[in-house]
C-alpha positions in Angstrom: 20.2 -2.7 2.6 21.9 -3.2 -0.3 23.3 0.2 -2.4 22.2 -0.4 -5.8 18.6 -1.4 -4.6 15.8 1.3 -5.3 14.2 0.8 -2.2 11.2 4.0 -0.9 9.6 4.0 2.0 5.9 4.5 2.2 3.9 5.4 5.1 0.0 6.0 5.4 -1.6 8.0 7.6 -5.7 7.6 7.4 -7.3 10.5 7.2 -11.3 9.7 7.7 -12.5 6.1 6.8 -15.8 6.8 6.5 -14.8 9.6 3.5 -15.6 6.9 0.5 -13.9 9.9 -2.2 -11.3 11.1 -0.4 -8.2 12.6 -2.1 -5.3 10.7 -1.8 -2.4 13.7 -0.4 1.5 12.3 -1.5 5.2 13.8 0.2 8.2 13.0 -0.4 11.5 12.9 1.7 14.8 11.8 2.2 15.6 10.9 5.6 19.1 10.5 7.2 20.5 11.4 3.2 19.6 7.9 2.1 16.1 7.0 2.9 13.0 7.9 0.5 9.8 8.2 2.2 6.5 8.6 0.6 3.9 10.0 3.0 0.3 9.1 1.7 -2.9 10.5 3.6 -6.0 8.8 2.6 -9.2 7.3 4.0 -8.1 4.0 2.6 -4.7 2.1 3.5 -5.3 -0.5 0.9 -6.5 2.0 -1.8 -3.9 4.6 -1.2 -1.1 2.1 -1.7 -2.8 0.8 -5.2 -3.3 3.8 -6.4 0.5 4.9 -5.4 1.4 1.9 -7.0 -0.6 1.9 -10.6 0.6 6.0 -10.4 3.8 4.1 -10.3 4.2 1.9 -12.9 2.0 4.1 -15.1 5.0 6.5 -14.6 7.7 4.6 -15.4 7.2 2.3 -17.6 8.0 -0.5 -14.7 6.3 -2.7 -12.7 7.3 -2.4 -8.8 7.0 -4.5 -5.9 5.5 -3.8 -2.4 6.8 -5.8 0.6 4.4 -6.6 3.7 4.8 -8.8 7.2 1.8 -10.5 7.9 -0.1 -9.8 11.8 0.5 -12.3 13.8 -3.4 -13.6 14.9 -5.9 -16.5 14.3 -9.1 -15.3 11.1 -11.1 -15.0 14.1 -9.3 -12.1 15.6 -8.6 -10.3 12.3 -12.5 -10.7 11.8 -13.1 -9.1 14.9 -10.7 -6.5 14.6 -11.8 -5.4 10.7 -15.6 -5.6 12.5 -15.2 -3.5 16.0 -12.2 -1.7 14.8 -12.8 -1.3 10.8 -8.9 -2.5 10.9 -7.6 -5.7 8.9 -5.1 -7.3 6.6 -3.9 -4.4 4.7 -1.8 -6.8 1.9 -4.6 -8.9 0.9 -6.8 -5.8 0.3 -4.4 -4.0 -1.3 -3.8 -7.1 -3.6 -8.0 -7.6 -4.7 -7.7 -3.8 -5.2 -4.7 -4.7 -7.6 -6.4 -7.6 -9.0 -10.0 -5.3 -10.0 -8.1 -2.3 -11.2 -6.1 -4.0 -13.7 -7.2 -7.7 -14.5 -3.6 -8.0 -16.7 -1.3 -10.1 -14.4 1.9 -9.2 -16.3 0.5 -5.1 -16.4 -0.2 -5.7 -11.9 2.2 -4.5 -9.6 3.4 -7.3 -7.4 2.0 -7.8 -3.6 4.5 -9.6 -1.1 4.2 -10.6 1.7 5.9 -12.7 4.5 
């Protein structure tokens, strides 16, 4: 990775997902004296990473970016999964929680994925 990129790491552990107002618990680290990793626990992978991101940008002043790699499977299989499992497509999610929390594309943080 570039030098002068602000990368940070985030990594979510899920607490209980049938908790529907759980807190959302943030650490901090720097791994290896170059790595920042944020440690979220929450009931909600989707929701934690919104919220970490509006908390974000509502912080700073800027507007940042979160990177994901889609599963590899068929809508089928991700249906099954989210309906045996409770598992799914964490981007997408986490993008419609973007889009209902603020409806102001140029005020929304920005969901990648490839």
């Amino acid at each position: 990775m570039p030098e002068q990129e602000d990368f940070v790491f985030v990594e979510v552990t899920v607490t209980d997902p049938s908790e529907f107002e759980a807190s959302l618990t943030v650490r901090s680290e720097v791994l290896h004296d170059r790595y920042r990793v944020l440690t979220l626990e929450s009931a909600s992978i989707p929701n934690a990473l919104a919220a970490l991101l509006l908390h974000v940008r509502d912080s700073t002043g800027c507007t940042p970016h979160i990177y994901f790699e889609w599963t590899e499977g068929g809508p089928f299989a991700d249906f099954l999964r989210f309906f045996l499992l409770g598992q799914g497509e964490v981007a997408p999610v986490t993008r419609e929680v973007l889009r209902e929390t603020e409806p102001n594309r140029e005020r929304r943080p920005r969901v990648h994925t490839g």
